[in-house]
C-alpha positions as CSV (number, residue, x, y, z in Angstrom):
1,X,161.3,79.7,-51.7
2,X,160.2,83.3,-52.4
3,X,156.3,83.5,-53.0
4,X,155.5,85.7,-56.2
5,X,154.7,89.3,-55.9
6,X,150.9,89.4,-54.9
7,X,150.5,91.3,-58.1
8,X,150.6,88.4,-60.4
9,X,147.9,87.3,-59.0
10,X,145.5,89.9,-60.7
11,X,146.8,89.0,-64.2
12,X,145.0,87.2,-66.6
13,X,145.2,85.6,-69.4
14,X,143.9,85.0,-73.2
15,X,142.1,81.5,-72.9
16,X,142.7,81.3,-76.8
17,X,146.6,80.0,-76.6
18,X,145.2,77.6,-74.1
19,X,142.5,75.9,-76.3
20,X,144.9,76.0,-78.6
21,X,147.2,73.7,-76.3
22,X,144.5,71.4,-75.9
23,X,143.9,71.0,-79.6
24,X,147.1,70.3,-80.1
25,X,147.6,67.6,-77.5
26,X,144.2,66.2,-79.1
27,X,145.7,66.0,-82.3
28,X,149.2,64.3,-81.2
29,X,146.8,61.4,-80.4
30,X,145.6,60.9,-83.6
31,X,142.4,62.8,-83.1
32,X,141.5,65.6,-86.3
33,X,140.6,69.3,-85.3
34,X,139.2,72.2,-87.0
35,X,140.7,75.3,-85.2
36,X,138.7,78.1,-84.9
37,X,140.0,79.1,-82.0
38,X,142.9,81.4,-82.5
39,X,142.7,84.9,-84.2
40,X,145.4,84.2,-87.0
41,X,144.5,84.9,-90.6
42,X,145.3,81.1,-92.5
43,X,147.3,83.0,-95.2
44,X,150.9,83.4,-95.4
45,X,152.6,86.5,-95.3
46,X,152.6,88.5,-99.1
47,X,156.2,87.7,-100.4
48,X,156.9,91.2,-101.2
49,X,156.9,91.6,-97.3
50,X,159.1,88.5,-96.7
51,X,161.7,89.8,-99.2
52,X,162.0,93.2,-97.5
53,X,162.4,91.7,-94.5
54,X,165.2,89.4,-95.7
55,X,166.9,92.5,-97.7
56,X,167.1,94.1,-94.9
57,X,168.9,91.8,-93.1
58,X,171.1,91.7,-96.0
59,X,171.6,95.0,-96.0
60,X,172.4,95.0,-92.5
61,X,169.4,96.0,-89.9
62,X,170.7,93.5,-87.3
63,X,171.6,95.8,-84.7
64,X,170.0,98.3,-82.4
65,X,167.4,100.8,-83.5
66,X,165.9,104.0,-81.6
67,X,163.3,102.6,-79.1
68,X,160.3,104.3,-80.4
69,X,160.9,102.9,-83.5
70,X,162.9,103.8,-86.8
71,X,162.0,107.4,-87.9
72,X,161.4,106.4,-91.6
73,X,158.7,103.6,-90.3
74,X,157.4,106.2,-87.9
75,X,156.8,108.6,-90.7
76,X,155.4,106.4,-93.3
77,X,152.8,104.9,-90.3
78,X,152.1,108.8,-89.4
79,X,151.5,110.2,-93.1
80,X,149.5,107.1,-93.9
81,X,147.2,107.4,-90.8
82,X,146.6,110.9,-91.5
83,X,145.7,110.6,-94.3
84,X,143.5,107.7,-94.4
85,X,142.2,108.0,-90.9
86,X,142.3,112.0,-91.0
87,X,144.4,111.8,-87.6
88,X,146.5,114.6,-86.7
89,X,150.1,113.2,-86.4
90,X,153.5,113.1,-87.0
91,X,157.3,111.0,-87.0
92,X,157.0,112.1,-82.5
93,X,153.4,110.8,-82.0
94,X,154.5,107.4,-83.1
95,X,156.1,104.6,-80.8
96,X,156.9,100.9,-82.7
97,X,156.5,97.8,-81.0
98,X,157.1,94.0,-81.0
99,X,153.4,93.7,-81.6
100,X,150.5,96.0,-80.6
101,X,150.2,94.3,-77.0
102,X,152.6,96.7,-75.6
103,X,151.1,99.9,-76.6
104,X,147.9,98.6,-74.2
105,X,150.2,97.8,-71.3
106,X,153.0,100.6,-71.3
107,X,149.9,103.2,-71.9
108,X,148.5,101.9,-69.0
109,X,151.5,101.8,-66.9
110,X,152.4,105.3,-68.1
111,X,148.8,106.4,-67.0
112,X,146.8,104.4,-64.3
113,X,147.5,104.9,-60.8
114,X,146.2,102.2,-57.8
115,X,142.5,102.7,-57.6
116,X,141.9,105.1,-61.2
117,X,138.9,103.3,-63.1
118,X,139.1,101.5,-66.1
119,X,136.0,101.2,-68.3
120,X,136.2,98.1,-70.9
121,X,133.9,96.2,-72.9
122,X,132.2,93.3,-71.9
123,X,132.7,91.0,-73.6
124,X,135.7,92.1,-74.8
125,X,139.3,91.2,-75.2
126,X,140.5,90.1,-71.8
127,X,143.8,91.8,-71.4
128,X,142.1,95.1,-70.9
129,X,141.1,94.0,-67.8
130,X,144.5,92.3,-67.2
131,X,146.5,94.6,-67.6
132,X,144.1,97.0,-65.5
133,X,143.9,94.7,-62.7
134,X,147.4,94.3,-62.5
135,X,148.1,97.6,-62.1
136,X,146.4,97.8,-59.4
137,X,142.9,100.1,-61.4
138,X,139.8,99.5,-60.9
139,X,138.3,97.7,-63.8
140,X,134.9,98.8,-64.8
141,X,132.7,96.5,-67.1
142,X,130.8,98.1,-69.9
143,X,128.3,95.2,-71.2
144,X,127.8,94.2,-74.6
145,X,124.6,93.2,-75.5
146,X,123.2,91.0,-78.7
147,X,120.2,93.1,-79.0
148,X,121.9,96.6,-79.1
149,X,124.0,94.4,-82.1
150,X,127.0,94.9,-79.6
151,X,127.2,98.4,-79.4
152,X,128.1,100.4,-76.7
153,X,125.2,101.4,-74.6
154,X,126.0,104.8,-73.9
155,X,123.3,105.6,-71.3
156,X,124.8,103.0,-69.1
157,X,128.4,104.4,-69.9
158,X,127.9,107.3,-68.9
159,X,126.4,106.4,-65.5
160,X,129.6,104.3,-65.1
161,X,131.3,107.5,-65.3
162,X,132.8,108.9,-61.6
163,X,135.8,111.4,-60.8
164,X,138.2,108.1,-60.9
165,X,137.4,107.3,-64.4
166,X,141.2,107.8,-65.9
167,X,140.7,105.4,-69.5
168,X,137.9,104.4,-71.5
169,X,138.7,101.4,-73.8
170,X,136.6,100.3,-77.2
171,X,138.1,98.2,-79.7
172,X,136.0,98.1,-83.3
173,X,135.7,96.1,-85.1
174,X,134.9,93.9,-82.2
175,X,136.8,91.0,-81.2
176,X,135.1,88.5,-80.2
177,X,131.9,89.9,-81.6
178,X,132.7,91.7,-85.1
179,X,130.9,94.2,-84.2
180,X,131.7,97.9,-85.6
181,X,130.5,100.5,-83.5
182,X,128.1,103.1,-84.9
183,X,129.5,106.5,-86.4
184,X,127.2,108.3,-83.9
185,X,128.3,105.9,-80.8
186,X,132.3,107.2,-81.7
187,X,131.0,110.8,-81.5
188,X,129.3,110.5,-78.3
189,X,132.0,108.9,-76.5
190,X,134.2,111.5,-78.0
191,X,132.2,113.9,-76.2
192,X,132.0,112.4,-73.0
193,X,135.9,112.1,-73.0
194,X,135.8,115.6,-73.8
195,X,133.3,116.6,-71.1
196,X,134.8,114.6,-68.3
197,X,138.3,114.5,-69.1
198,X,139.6,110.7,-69.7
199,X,141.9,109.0,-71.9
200,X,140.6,107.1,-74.5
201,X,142.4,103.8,-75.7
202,X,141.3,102.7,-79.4
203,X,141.9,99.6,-80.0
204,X,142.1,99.7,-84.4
205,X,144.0,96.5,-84.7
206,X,141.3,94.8,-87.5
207,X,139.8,98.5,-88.5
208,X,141.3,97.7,-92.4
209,X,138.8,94.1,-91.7
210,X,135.2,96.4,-92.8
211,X,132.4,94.3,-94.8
212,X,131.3,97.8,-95.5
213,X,131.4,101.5,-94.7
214,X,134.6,103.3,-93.9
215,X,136.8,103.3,-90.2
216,X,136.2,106.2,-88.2
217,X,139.3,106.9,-85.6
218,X,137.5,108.4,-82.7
219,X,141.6,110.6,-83.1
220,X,140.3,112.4,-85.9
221,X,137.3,114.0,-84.3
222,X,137.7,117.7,-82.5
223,X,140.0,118.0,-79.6
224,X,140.6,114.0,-79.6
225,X,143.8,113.6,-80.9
226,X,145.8,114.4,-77.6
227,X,143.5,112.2,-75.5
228,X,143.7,109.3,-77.8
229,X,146.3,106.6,-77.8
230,X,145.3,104.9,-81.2
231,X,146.4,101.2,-80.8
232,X,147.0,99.2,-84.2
233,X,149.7,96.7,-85.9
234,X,150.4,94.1,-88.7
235,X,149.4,90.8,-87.0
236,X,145.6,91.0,-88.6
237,X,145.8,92.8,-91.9
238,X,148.9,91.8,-93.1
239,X,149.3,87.9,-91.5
240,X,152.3,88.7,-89.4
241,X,151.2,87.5,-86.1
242,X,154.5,86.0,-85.8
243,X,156.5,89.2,-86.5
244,X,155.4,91.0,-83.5
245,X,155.0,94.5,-85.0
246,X,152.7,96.9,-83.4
247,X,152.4,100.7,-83.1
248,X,150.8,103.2,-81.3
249,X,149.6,106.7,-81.9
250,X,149.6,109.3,-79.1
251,X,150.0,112.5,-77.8
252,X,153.6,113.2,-77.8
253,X,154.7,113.6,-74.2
254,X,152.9,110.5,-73.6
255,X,154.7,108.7,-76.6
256,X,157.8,109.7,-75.0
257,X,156.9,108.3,-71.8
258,X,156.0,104.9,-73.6
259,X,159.3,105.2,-75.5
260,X,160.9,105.2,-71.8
261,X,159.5,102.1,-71.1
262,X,160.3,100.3,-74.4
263,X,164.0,101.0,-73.3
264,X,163.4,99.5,-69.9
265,X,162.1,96.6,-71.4
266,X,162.4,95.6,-75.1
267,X,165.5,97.9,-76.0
268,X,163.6,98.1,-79.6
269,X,161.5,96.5,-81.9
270,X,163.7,94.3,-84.8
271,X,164.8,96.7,-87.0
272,X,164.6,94.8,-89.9
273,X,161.0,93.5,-88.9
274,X,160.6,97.7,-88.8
275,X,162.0,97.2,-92.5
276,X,159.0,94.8,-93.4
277,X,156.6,96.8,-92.2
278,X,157.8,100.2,-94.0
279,X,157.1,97.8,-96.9
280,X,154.1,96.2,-96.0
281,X,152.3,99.9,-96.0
282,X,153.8,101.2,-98.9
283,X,154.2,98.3,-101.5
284,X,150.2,96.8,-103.3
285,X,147.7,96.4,-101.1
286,X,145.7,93.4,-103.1
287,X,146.3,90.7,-101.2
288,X,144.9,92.3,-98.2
289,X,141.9,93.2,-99.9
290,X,142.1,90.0,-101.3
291,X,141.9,88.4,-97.9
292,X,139.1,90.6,-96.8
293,X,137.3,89.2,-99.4
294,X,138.0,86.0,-98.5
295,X,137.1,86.7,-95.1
296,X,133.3,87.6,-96.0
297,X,133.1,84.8,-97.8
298,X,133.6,83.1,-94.5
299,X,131.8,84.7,-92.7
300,X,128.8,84.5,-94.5
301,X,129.2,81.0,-94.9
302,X,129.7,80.5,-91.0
303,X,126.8,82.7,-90.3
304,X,124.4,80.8,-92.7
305,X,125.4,77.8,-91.4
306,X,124.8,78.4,-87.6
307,X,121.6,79.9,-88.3
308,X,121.2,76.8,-89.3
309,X,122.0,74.9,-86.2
310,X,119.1,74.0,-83.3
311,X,119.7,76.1,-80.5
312,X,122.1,78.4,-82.1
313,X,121.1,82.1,-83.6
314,X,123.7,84.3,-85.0
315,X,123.9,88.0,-86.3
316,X,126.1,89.3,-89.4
317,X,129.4,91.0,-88.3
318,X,130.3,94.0,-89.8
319,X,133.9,93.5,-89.8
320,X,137.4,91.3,-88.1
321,X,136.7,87.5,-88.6
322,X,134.8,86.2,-85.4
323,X,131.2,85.1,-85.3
324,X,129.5,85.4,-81.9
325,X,126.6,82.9,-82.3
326,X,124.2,83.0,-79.4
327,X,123.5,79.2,-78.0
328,X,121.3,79.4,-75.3
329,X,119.4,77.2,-77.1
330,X,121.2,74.6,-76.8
331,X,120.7,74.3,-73.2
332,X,124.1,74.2,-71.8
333,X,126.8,76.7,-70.4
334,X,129.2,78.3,-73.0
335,X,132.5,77.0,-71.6
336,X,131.0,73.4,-71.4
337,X,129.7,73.4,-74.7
338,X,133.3,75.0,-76.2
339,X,134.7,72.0,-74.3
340,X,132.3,69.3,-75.8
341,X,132.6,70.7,-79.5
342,X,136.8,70.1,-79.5
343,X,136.7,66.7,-77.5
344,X,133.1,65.0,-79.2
345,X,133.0,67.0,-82.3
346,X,137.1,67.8,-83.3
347,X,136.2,71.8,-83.4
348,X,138.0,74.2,-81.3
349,X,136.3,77.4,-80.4
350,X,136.2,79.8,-77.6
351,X,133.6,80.2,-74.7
352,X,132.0,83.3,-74.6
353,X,133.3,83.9,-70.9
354,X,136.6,83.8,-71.8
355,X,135.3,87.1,-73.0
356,X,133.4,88.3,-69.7
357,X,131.3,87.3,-68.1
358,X,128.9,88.8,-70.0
359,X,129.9,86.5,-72.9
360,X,127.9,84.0,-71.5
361,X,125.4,82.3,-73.8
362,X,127.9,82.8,-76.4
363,X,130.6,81.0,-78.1
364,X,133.5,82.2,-80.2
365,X,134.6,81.2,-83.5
366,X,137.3,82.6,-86.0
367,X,136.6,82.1,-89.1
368,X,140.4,82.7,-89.9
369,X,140.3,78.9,-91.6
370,X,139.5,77.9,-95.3
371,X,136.0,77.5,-95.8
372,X,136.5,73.7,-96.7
373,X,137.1,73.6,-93.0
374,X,134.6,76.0,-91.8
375,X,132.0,74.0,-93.7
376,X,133.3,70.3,-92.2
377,X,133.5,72.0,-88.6
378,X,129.4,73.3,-89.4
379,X,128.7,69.8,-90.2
380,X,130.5,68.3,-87.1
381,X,128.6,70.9,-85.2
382,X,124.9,70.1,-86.6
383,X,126.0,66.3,-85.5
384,X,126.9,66.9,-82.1
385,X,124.1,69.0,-81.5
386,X,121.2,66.7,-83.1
387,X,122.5,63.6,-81.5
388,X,122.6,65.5,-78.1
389,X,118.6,66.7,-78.4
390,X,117.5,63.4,-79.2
């Protein structure tokens, strides 16, 4: 038999479908199991987005589209980002994908040769360094820490910076940490792409998830727009994780070259899926505020409650719906506590290292679940944890 290209190898994967798995197998036994595990808003999709999406294929957007997307969607998702976001754009600076994953991969691919550096956070959404590995970059950790309250630490990124340095990559708010990096921290990063010449990649996929303040696109600061590819989609805001829609925003020879590979590989996006998300942007917007609400109601819960907790200590996120809760306390390694809290406990989380390795002494929970739930997975917790320290 053929052995697999040495390349597959180097790619990861996102330990969250995995738990998941677990859980589920757990629960076919019998067994009951909060999930707070996997980054998926609880809520259903709004109707009015259902019914577009189901008059469209009425009205017949069953076949083909144009591989960077259709130009009405394209132009809605343009004028809306500029003017919310102040990024200069238009209809050619946007490329439409089934989901936002893409745009981090084929942006890579259309940029990254063998040995060009990759800087990431740390911990940080592991695909970035997936995806960098596989193609063959160099990826270069850029640590998170809990007493910088996650931000970037831009002394230490900017001695990370060499002549290879090709893409920077932040994603804020912060999964898994919430965190929203400082106005001042986007402004100094802006200038150091400016000074030295990299790409940035923006991760913006929960930037309409804010507990305050307003989203600042590092693409709408001077001379940033053509060095930015602006990642961002429907899963999180809208509760369409299972509609794969994603978009990026980029310059426009690069969007072309990321079109190219959409028709290598996907053809298109759904077109009438394209049709839902037209509507999605331009129909009312209260149920997503509405679930943002709900969200810091959550999360404030959550945080309260492991505060609470011996051995754990957690800070506020500013925005997404993750808690980060420190629990070096507790005297025992993040991915064996994650795996004692969903087999003694019936809670599913993440380990902080499925983060980094700098997540370590950290585990991650969503609090993408009704607060009934979060507050019978808190108390689960406080058992496990009080019966283990006696």
């Amino acid at each position: 038999m053929t052995p697999f290209a040495e390349r597959m190898s180097r790619l990861g994967t996102e330990t969250a479908f995995e738990v998941l798995g677990r859980a589920r197998a757990l629960e076919a036994t019998g067994r009951k199991v909060v999930h707070l595990e996997i980054g998926e808003p609880d809520f259903d999709t709004p109707r009015f987005i259902r019914k577009a999406a189901a008059d469209a294929l009425e009205s017949g957007f069953t076949h083909y589209g144009p591989s960077a997307g259709l130009p009405e969607f394209r132009q809605v998702i343009a004028e809306q980002w500029k003017a919310e976001r102040a990024i200069p754009c238009d209809a050619d600076n946007v490329v439409v994908t089934p989901g936002a994953k893409p745009i981090m991969f084929f942006a890579m691919l259309a940029l990254l040769e063998a040995g060009d550096e990759v800087l990431y956070p740390n911990p940080g959404f592991p695909i970035y360094e997936s995806v960098a590995n596989f193609l063959g970059a160099k990826a270069v950790p850029l640590v998170l820490r809990e007493e910088k309250g996650f931000d970037l630490d831009l002394a230490e990124l900017e001695s990370k910076i060499t002549s290879r340095t090709k893409l920077l990559i932040f994603n804020s708010p912060h999964n898994p940490t919430g965190a929203v990096l400082k106005p001042e921290t986007i402004e100094a990063i802006a200038a150091l792409a400016r000074k030295h010449s990299f790409w940035i990649l923006a991760d913006e996929i929960y930037a309409r998830i804010l507990y305050g303040g307003k989203h600042l696109s590092i693409a709408s600061l001077p001379g940033m727009a053509e060095r930015t590819i602006v990642l961002d989609g429907f899963s999180k805001t809208y509760a369409m994780t299972g509609w794969r829609l994603g978009f990026g925003i980029m310059e426009k020879k690069l969007a072309a070259q990321v079109s190219r590979l959409m028709t290598n590989s996907n053809s298109c996006t759904a077109t009438f899926i394209q049709k839902a998300g037209q509507a999605a942007l331009t129909g009312p917007q209260d149920e997503v505020r509405a679930m943002v609400a709900e969200f810091r109601v959550r999360r404030d819960t959550m945080v309260q409650g492991l505060n609470e907790l011996p051995g754990v200590s957690c800070l506020v996120p500013d925005g997404a719906f993750y808690v980060f809760p420190n629990i070096k306390g507790t005297g025992m390694k993040s991915a064996d506590l994650a795996k004692a809290l969903l087999e003694e406990a019936g809670v599913a989380c993440l380990s902080g290292t499925a983060f980094g390795e700098h997540g370590e002494g950290h585990i991650r929970f969503s609090t993408a679940n009704s607060l009934q739930n979060i507050q019978t997975a808190l108390q689960s917790i406080n058992e496990f944890l009080t019966v283990r320290a006696k």
